[in-house]
N, C-alpha and C positions, 0 to 999 in steps of 0.2 A: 597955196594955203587951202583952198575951196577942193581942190583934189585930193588930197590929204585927207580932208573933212570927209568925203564923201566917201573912198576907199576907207574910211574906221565904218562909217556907219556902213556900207556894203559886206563889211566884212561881221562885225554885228549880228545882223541881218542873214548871213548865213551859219555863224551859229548860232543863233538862239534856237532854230528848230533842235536841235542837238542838247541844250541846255535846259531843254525845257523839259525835256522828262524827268528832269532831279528833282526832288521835292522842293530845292528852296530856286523860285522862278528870277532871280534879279544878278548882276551883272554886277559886283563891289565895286568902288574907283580905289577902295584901300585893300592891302593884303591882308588886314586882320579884319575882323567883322564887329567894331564896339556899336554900343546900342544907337549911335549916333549918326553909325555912317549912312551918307548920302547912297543911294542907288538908282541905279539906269537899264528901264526895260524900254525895248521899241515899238511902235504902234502900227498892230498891223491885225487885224481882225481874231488870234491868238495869243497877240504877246503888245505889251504898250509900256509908253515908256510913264519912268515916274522919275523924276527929280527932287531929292529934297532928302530932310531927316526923316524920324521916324514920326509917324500919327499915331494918337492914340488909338488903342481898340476900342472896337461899339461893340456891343453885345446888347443887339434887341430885347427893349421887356415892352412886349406888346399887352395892350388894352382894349378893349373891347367897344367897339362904337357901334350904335344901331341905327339908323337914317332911312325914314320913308323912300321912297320912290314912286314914281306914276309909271306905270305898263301901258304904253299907249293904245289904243285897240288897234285891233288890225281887218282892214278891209279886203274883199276880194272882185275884182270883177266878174261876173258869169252868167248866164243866158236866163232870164228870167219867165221866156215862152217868146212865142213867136206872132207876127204881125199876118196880115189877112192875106199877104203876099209870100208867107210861108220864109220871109225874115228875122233874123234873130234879133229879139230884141235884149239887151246888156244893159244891167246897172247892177251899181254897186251893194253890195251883200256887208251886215255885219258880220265876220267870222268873231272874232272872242271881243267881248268888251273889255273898256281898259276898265283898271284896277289900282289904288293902292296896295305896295308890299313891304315888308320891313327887310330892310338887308344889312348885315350882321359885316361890320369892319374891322380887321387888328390895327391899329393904330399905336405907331411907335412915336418914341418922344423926338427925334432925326427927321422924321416927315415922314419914313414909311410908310405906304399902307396897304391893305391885304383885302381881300374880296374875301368873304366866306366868312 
């Protein structure tokens, strides 16, 4: 039974790279296609599998969300002159100081959400 199993899904497996340039990506278990029927893709970093009916479609309506942020500054280490022994002496430099920014989010009502 376990071999059986495994020679379908092997076999699967080798054609789905074949099936997968058709436009519609999914494997029927029924010969006709009604809105209901279950379908089977396999998981593999191009093709995955799904079980089950149909889901509804989402169609993002994104919103606009704005949220401060802190810029934390940033420090550099670098040679500030030299000691009587003609050694370097190092400490730390402000290069930029931090900042408040405002940063601009699309936010969908699904949880998405977008940078920018």
């Amino acid at each position: 039974m376990k071999l059986g199993l495994l020679k379908l899904v092997a076999a699967l497996v080798v054609s789905a790279p074949a099936a997968f340039g058709h436009g519609d990506h999914r494997f029927p278990f029924f010969p006709f296609r009604p809105p209901f029927a279950p379908s089977f893709r396999i998981a593999t970093p191009r093709i995955s599998v799904e079980l089950g009916g149909c889901r509804p479609v989402h169609s993002h309506c994104w919103t606009d969300s704005f949220q401060r942020e802190w810029v934390a500054p940033v420090y550099q280490t670098c040679v500030v002159g030299y000691d009587h022994c003609g050694r370097p002496i190092y400490q730390r430099v402000l290069v930029r100081a931090g900042c408040w920014t405002t940063i601009r989010y699309r936010v969908c009502g699904c949880g998405a959400r977008i940078r920018g």
